[in-house]
C-alpha positions as CSV (number, residue, x, y, z in Angstrom):
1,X,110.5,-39.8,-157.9
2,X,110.6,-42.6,-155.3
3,X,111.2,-46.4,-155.9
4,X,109.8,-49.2,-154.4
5,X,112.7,-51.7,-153.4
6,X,110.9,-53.9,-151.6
7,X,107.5,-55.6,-150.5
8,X,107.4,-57.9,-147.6
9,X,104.2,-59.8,-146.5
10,X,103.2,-59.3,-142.8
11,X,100.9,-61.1,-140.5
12,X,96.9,-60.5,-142.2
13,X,96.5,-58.6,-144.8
14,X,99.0,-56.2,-144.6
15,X,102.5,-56.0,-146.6
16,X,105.7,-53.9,-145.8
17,X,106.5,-51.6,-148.4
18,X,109.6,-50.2,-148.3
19,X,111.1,-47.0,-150.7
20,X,114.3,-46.2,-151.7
21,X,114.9,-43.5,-149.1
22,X,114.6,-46.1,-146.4
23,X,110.9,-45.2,-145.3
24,X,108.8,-48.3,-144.8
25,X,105.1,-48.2,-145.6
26,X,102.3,-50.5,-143.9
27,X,99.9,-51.0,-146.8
28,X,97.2,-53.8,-146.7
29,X,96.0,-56.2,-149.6
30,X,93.7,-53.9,-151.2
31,X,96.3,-50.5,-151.5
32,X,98.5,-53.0,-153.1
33,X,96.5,-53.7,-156.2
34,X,94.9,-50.3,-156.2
35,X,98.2,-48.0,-156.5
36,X,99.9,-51.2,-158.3
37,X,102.6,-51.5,-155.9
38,X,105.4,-53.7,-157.0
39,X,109.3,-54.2,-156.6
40,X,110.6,-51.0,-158.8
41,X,107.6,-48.9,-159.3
42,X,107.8,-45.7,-159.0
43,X,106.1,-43.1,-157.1
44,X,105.5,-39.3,-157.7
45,X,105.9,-37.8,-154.3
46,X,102.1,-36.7,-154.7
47,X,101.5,-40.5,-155.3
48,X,103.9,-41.7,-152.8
49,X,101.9,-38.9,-150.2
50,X,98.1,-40.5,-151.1
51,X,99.6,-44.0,-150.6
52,X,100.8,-43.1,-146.7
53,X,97.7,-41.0,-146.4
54,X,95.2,-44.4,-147.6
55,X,97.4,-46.9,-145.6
56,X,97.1,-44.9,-142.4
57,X,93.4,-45.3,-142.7
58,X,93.0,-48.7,-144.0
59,X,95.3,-49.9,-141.0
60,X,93.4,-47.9,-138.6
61,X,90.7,-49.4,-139.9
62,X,91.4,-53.0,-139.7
63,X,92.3,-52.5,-136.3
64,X,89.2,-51.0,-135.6
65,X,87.4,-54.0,-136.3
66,X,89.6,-56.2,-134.7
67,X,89.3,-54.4,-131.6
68,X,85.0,-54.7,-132.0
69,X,85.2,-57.8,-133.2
70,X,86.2,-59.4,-129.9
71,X,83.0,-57.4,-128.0
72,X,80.6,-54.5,-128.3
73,X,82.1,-51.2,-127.8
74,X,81.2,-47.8,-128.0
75,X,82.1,-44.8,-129.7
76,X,84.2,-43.1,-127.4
77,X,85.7,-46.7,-126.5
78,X,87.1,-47.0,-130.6
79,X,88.3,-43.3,-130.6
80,X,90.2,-43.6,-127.3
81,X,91.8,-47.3,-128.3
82,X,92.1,-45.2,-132.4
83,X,94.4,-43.2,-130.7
84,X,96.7,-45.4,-128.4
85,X,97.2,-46.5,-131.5
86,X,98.2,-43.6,-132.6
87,X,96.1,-43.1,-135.6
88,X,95.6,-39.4,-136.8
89,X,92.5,-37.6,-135.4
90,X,91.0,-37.2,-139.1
91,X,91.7,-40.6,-139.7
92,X,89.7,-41.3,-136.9
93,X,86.7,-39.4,-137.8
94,X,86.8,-41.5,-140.9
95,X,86.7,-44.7,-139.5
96,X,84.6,-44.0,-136.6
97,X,82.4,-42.8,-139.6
98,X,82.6,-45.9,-141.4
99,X,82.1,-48.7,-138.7
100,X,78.6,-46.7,-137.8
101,X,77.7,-47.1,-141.8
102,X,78.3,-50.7,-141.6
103,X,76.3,-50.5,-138.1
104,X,79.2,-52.9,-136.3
105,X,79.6,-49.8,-134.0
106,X,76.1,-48.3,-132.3
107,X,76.1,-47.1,-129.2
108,X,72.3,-47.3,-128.8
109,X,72.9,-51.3,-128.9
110,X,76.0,-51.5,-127.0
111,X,74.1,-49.9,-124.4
112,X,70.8,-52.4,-124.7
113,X,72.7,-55.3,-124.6
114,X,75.1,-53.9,-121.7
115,X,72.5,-53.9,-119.6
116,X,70.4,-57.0,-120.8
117,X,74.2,-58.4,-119.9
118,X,73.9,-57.2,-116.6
119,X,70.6,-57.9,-115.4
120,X,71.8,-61.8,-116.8
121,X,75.0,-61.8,-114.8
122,X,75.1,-59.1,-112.2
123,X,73.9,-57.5,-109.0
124,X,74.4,-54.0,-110.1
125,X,71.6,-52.1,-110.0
126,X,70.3,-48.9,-112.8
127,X,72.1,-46.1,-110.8
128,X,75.0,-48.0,-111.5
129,X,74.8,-49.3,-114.7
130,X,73.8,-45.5,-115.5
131,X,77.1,-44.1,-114.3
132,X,79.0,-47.4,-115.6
133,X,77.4,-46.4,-119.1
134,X,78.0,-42.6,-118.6
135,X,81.8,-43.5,-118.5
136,X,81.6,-45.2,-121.5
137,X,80.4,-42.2,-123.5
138,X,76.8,-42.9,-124.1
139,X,74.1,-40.4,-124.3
140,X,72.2,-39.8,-121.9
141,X,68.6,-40.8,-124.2
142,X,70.0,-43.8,-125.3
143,X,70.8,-44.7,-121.3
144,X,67.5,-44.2,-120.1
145,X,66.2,-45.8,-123.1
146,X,68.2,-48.6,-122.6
147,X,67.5,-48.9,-118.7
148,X,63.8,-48.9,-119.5
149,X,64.5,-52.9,-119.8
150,X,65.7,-52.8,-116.1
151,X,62.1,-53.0,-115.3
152,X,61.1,-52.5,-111.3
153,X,60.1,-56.7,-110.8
154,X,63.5,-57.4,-112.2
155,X,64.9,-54.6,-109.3
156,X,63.7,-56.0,-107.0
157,X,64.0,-59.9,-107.6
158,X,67.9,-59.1,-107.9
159,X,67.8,-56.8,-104.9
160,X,66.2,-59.3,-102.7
161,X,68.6,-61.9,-104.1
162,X,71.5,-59.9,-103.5
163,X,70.4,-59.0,-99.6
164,X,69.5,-63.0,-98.9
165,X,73.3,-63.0,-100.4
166,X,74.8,-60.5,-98.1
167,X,72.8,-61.4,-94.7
168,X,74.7,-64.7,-94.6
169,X,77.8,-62.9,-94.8
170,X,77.9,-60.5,-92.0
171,X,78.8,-62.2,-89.0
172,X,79.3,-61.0,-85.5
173,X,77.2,-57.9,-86.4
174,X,74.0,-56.5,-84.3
175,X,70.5,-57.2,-86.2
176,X,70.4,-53.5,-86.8
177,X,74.0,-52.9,-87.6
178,X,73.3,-55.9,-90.3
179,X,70.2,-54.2,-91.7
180,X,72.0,-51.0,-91.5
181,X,75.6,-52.6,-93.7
182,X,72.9,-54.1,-96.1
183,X,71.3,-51.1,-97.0
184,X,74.5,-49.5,-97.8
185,X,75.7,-52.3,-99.8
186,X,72.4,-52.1,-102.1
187,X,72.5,-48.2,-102.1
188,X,76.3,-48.8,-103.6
189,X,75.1,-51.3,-106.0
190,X,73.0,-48.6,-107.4
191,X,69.5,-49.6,-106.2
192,X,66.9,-46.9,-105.1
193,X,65.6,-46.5,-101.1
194,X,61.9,-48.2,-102.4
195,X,64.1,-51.1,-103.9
196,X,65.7,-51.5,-101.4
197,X,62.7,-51.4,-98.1
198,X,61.3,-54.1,-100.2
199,X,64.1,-56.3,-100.5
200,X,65.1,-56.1,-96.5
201,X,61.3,-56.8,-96.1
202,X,61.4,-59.9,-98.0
203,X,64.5,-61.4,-95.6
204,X,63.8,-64.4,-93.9
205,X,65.6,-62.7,-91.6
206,X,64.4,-61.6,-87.6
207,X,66.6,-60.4,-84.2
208,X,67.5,-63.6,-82.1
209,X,67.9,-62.4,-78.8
210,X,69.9,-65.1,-77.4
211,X,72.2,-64.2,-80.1
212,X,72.0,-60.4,-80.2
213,X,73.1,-60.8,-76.3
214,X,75.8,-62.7,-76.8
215,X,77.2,-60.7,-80.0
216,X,76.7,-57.4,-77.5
217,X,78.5,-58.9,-74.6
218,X,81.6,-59.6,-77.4
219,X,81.8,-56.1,-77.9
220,X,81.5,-54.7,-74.6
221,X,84.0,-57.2,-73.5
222,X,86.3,-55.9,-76.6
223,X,85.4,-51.9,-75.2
224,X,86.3,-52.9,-71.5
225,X,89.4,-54.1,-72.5
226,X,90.4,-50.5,-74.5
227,X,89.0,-48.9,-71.8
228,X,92.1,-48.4,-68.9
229,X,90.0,-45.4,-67.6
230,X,89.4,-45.8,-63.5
231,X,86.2,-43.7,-63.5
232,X,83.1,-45.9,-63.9
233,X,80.8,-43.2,-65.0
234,X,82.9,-42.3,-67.6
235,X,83.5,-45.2,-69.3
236,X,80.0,-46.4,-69.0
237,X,78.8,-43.2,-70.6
238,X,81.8,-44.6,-73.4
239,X,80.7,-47.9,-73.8
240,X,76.9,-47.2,-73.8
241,X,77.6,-44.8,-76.7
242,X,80.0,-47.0,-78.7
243,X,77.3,-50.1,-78.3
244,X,74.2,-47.5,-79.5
245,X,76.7,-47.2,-82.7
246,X,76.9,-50.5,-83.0
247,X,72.7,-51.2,-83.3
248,X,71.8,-52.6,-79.9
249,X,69.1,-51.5,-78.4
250,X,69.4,-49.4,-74.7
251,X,67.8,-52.4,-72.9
252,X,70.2,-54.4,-73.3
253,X,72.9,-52.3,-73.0
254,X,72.2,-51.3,-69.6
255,X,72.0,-54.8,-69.4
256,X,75.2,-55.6,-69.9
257,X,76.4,-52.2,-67.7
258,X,74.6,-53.8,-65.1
259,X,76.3,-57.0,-65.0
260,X,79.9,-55.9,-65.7
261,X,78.5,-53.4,-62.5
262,X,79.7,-49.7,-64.4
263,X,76.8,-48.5,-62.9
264,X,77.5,-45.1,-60.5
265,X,77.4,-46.0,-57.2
C-alpha cells in the first residue's frame, strides 16, 4: 500500500500530491474528489497506477485547451505541442479525441477562418495559403474547400493592390526589369500567371523615357568602371549583354555605346 503525505495546491486547478515513497503526483480538482485523495489515504498500487494513468490525461488535457484557447489550431498543431509536452502518445489520442467531440478543435474551420484571416490582413495569395495550410496538417478537401472563399475578384483586387504596392518601391530599375521583379514577387506570394497579367495591366504605371535613359546611363557608367579590359569590341559586346539583362531595350543601348564611343572603329 501507498500513503498520501501530502497535498499541495498549484497554480489552476491542479494539486501536488505527493506519496510516501517520495513520488509526486500532478492531479487536478476533479481526480481529487473522485479517487478521494486526502492527507493519509491510502492507495493499492492498482489504485495508485489508475490515479497517475487519469492525471496524465486530465493534465494533458487542460493544457490542451489552454494552448487552443489563445487561437485556432489544428490537429496536427495540438499533437505536436501534446508531445513537447511530453504527454504519452495514447494520452494523446484521447484528448485529441475529446477536443474534436467538444468541436473546440476542427480543422475544417481552422482552415476557413485561416484564410478568411488572410484575405482580411494579407497579400498572400491561394498557392500560398495552400502550402501554408498543407504544413499545418490539413487535408487536402478541406483546403480546397476552404480556398473556394478566395474567390478570383478578391485575387485580383489584392494582386493589383499588392503590385501598385511594390512599383513604388523599386527604384533605379529599367521599366521591364520592374515589371519583370513584380511578376516574381506576385508569383512568390502565391498568385497564378492570369492573376497576375491583370494586375500589371491595371498599373498606372508606363516607361518614361527621359528616365529610362538616365537609369541606363547609371548602369553603363557602373559596367565601364568594372570594365579595365582595353579592347573596345569586347567590352561593348559585355556591356550591351549585361544592359539586355537588365530590360533596356537595344535602341538605347547602342545609344549609350555610341556616346561613350565603344563602337569598333
Amino acid at each position: 500500500m501507498f500513503t498520501v503525505t501530502s497535498i499541495r495546491k498549484l497554480k489552476g486547478i491542479f494539486y501536488q500530491v505527493t506519496i510516501d515513497n517520495q513520488e509526486k503526483i500532478r492531479v487536478s480538482e476533479d481526480l481529487l474528489v473522485r479517487f478521494r485523495l486526502l492527507k493519509g489515504s491510502e492507495l493499492s498500487e492498482e489504485k495508485l497506477a489508475d490515479v497517475k494513468e487519469q492525471a496524465s490525461y486530465d493534465y494533458g488535457l487542460q493544457e490542451a485547451l489552454n494552448y487552443i484557447s489563445y487561437q485556432l489550431r489544428t490537429e496536427k498543431e495540438t499533437r505536436t505541442y501534446l508531445q513537447k509536452k511530453e504527454i504519452p502518445l495514447e494520452d494523446r489520442h484521447k484528448i485529441v479525441a475529446r477536443l474534436k467531440e467538444l468541436d473546440v478543435l476542427n480543422d475544417r474551420t481552422f482552415a476557413m477562418s485561416y484564410v478568411r484571416t488572410q484575405i482580411r490582413l494579407s497579400d498572400k495569395g491561394p498557392s500560398n495559403l495552400y502550402q501554408q495550410l498543407r504544413k499545418k496538417g490539413v487535408q487536402d478537401d478541406l483546403i480546397d474547400e476552404a480556398l473556394e472563399l478566395y474567390t478570383p475578384e478578391l485575387q485580383e483586387e489584392i494582386a493589383a493592390r499588392t503590385a501598385a504596392k511594390g512599383v513604388k518601391k523599386i527604384r533605379g530599375k529599367s521599366y521591364r526589369e520592374t515589371l519583370q521583379k513584380l511578376r516574381m514577387n506576385l508569383t512568390k506570394k502565391g498568385f497564378n500567371q492570369d492573376i497576375i497579367q491583370q494586375a500589371v495591366d491595371q498599373l498606372d504605371y508606363e516607361m518614361d523615357e527621359a528616365q529610362e535613359w538616365e537609369i541606363l546611363q547609371k548602369e553603363g557608367q557602373k559596367l565601364l568602371q568594372r570594365d579595365r579590359s582595353k579592347d573596345n569590341g569586347k567590352k561593348k559586346m559585355k556591356i550591351k549583354q549585361k544592359l539586355y539583362q537588365k530590360g533596356f531595350t537595344t535602341d538605347l543601348i547602342q545609344q549609350f555605346i555610341d556616346k561613350e564611343e565603344l563602337n569598333e572603329e
